[in-house]
N, C-alpha and C positions, 0 to 999 in steps of 0.2 A: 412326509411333510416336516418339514424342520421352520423355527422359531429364529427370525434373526433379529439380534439388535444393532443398528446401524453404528459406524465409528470404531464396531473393531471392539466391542465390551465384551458383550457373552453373545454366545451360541448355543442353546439347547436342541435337541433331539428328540424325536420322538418318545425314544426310552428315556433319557432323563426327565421328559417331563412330566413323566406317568411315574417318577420317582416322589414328587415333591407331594408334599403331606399338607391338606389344608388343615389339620391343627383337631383338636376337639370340638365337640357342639355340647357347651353346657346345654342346653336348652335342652337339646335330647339325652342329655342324660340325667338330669333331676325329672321329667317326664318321665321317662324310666323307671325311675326310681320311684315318683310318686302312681305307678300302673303295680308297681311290686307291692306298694304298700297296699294298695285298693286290693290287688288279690290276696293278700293276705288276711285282710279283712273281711274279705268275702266268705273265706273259707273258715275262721271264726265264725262267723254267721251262721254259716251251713251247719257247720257242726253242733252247735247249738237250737237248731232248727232240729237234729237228728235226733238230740238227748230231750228234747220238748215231748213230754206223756202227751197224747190223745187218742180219743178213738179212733180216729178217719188217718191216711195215709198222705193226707194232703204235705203237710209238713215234712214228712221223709224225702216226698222227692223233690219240692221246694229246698231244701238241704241240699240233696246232692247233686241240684241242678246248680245251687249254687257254690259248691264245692269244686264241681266242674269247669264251671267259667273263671274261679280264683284261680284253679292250677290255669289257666288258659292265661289272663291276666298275668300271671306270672314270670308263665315263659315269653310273652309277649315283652313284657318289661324290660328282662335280660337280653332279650333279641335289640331292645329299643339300645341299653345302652353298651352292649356288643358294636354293633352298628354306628354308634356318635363316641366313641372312646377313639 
């Protein structure tokens, strides 16, 4: 399937036009960026949920569930702004 522009201007091609770059997506990448902060933040929390004394166990795994989901957040983030770069 080829692309023509009448009068003889340009002619694209299937491959050229699978060449052309629509450019950056700020938007997805300060989202990115602000999913990288949240998981970072997350996992602050967690870790501070970890060093928290109690008796009951509750807090431990509340920690590393939330430790879990900041690395998740994370790489989620860098995927986001992998993908809009």
């Amino acid at each position: 399937m080829e692309a023509v522009i009448t009068l003889g201007m340009i002619e694209l091609t299937r491959d050229e036009m699978m060449l052309i770059d629509g450019g950056r997506n700020i938007i997805g990448i300060i989202g990115g960026a602000a999913t990288i902060v949240g998981g970072v933040a997350s996992i602050v929390g967690g870790v501070a949920a970890l060093l928290t004394p109690e008796p009951t166990t509750l807090t431990k795994v509340g920690g590393y569930a939330a430790i879990v989901g900041g690395a998740a957040a994370i790489v989620a983030g860098a995927c986001a702004i992998k993908e809009s770069w």
